[in-house]
N, C-alpha and C positions, 0 to 999 in steps of 0.2 A: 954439244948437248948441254942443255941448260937445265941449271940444276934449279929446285922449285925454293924460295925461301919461306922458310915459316914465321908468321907473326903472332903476336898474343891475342888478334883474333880470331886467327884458326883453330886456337886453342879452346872456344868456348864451350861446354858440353852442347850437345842437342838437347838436355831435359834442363831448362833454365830450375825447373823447382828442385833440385836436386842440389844447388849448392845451398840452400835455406835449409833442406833440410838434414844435410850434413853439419853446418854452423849448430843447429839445434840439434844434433845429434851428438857434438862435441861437448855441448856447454851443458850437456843434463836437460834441455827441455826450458821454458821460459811459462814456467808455470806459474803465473803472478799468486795464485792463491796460499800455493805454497811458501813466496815470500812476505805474505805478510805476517807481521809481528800480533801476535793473541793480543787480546785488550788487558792481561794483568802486567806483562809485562810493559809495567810504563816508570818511570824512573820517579815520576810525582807519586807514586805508589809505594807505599812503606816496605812490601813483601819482597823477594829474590826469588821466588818460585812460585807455582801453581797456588792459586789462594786454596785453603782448604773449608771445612765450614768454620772453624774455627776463627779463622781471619775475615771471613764476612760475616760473620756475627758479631766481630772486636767492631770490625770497620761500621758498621751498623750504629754499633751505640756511639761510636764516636761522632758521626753523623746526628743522631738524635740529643747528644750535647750539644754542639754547635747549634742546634735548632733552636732545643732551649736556652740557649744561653740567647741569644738574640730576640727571641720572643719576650723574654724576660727584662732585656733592656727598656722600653716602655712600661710594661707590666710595672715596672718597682716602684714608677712613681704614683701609679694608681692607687697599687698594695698598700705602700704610707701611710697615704691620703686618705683612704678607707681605712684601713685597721692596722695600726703599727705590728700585734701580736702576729698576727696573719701573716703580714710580710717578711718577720722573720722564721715562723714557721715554714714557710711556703720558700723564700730564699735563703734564709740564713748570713743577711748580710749584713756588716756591721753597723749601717746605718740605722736600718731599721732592730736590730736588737736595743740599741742605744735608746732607740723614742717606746721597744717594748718595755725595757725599765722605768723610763719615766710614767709613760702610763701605764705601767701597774700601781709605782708609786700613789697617781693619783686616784685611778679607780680601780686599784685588785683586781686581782686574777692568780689563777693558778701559775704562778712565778715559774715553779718547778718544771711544772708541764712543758712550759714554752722553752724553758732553759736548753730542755733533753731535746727536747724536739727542733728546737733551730739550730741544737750543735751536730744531731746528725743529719740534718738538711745540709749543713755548709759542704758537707765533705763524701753527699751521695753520689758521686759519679767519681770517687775516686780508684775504685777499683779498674776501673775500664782503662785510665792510664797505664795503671799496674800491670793490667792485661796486656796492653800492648807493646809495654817493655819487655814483659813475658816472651809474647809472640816474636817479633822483629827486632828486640834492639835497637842495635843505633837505627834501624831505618825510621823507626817513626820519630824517635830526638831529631833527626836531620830533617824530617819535615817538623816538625811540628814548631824548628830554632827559627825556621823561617830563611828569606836571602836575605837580607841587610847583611854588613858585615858587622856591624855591634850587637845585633838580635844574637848572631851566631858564635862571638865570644862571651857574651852572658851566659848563651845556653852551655860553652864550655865550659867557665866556670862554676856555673851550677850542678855539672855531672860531677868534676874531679871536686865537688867539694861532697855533694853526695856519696861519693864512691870512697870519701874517708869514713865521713861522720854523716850516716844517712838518717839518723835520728836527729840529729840539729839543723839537717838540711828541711826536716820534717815541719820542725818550730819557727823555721824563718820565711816558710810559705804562708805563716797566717799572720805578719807583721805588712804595716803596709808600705811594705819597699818593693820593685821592681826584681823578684824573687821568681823565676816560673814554676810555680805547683806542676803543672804536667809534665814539667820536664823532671822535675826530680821524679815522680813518683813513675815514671816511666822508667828513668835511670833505675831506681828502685829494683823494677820489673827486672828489664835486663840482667840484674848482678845476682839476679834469682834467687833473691829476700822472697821466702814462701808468703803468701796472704794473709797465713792467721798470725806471723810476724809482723807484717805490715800493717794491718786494718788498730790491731788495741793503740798504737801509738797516735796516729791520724786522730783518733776519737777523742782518749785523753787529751789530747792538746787541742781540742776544737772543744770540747766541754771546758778546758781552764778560760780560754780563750774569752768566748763567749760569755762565761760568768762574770769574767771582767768589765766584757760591754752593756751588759745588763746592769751592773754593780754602778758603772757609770752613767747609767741612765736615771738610775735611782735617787744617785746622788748629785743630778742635775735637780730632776724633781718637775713640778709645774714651770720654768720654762720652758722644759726643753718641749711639755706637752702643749706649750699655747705658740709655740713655733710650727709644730705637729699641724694642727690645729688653723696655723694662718696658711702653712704649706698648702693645705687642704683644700682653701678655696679656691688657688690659682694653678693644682698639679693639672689639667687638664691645657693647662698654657704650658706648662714644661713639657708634658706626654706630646703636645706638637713639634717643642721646638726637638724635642731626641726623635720624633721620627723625621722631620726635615734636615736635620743634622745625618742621620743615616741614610737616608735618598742624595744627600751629598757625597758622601763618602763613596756611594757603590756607582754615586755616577764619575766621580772623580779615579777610581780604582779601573773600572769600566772601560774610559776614556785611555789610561794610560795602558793599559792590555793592548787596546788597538794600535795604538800607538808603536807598539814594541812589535807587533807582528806587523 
C-alpha cells in the first residue's frame, strides 16, 4: 500500500484571497492615510507639537518681516534718493539717519521728530522675535542659526552670551559687527525675560543710538548732503543693479536646492 506524500503544494488554501487578508489582518491594516505625517509636524518648523493660534500668528508675522525686509532692500535706495528724513523714518537705518542729519543741518526740520521716529522704526518688529523665543525656544534659534557650521557657532555664542548678560547682548545688536538681533532677542524670549522687561531697553538703546547717527550727520553737514544729492541722480542705476544682484542670488540658491535633491 503506498503511502501518499505531501508537498507544499497541496498545502495551498482554496481561498487564495485569504492569505492577504490575514497578512493585513496581522500588521493592523495598510492604511496609507493613517501613515502619513500632519503637515506641522516637519522638522524645518520651529513647533514640537500641534501649532496653536498663537504659533500661527508668531509664524505670520515672521513671514511678514521676511517680506518687508526684502521689499525694503530696493526701496532704501529710492528712500535716500528722495527724502533722506523719510527713509529714516520709514526704515530707521543708519545710513539714512546719518544723510537725515546732514540734511536737516542744511535745510531744518523737526530734528526731534525724525530722531523718535527712526529710533522706534529700527527696532519695530522686535517683539515678534521675543515672541518666538516665548513660544518655541531653541526651536526657532536653530532655525533661524541657519546650517553653515559658522552661522551655527555664532548663533551659539550669541545665546550663551545672552543668557549671561542679556542687556549687553541688547547694546551689541546695534553696533555694526556680525551680532544676530533675532537671535538674541529670541534667546531673550526663551529665558522668559517678560516684554515690558525687554521692550524699555531695546528703545533706549536705539534712541542713544540713532542720536549719535544724526549727531554725525550734523557734524558732516553739506557734504554729506551734496553726496545725498549726487546719489540721487544715479539711485535708480543702483535700485537695478540690488534687484539684479537678488535675481541672482535666488537663482543661485534655486539651482543649488535642485542640486541637493
Amino acid at each position: 500500500m503506498s503511502e501518499k506524500i505531501e508537498t507544499p503544494g497541496d498545502e495551498i488554501p482554496q481561498n487564495p484571497g485569504s492569505v492577504e487578508e490575514s497578512l493585513e489582518a496581522s500588521s493592523g491594516g495598510f492604511d496609507e492615510t493613517a501613515q502619513e505625517t500632519p503637515w506641522w509636524d516637519d522638522p524645518s518648523l520651529p513647533w514640537k507639537h500641534k501649532p496653536t493660534k498663537a504659533d500661527l500668528a508668531c509664524w505670520a508675522w515672521i513671514a511678514v518681516v521676511s517680506v518687508y525686509g526684502l521689499a525694503l532692500l530696493p526701496l532704501r535706495a529710492i528712500l535716500i534718493g528722495w527724502s533722506p528724513p523719510a527713509a529714516a523714518m520709514i526704515t530707521g537705518g543708519r545710513t539714512s539717519v546719518v544723510a537725515t542729519g546732514a540734511w536737516v543741518f542744511v535745510n531744518g526740520g523737526p530734528i526731534v521728530v525724525y530722531w523718535i521716529v527712526a529710533s522706534l522704526s529700527l527696532v519695530k518688529f522686535s517683539w515678534v522675535y521675543w515672541w518666538a523665543g516665548k513660544l518655541w525656544g531653541t526651536g526657532i534659534i536653530d532655525l533661524l542659526a541657519g546650517q553653515s557650521t559658522r552661522a551655527k557657532k555664532r548663533a551659539e555664542r550669541a545665546v550663551r552670551l545672552t543668557n549671561r548678560f542679556w542687556l549687553l547682548a541688547i547694546f551689541l545688536t546695534f553696533l555694526p559687527i556680525p551680532f544676530p538681533m533675532p537671535i538674541v532677542y529670541a534667546a531673550i524670549g526663551a529665558a522668559g525675560t517678560p516684554l515690558k522687561r525687554f521692550l524699555p531697553p531695546v528703545i533706549i538703546v536705539s534712541l542713544i543710538f540713532q542720536a549719535g547717527y544724526l549727531a554725525l550727520g550734523w557734524w558732516i553737514g553739506e557734504p554729506a548732503v551734496a553726496i545725498v544729492n549726487l546719489y540721487a541722480k544715479f539711485m535708480w542705476y543702483v535700485v537695478a543693479g540690488i534687484l539684479v544682484s537678488m535675481l541672482i542670488g535666488w537663482w543661485i540658491r534655486n539651482r543649488r536646492n535642485n542640486a541637493r535633491d
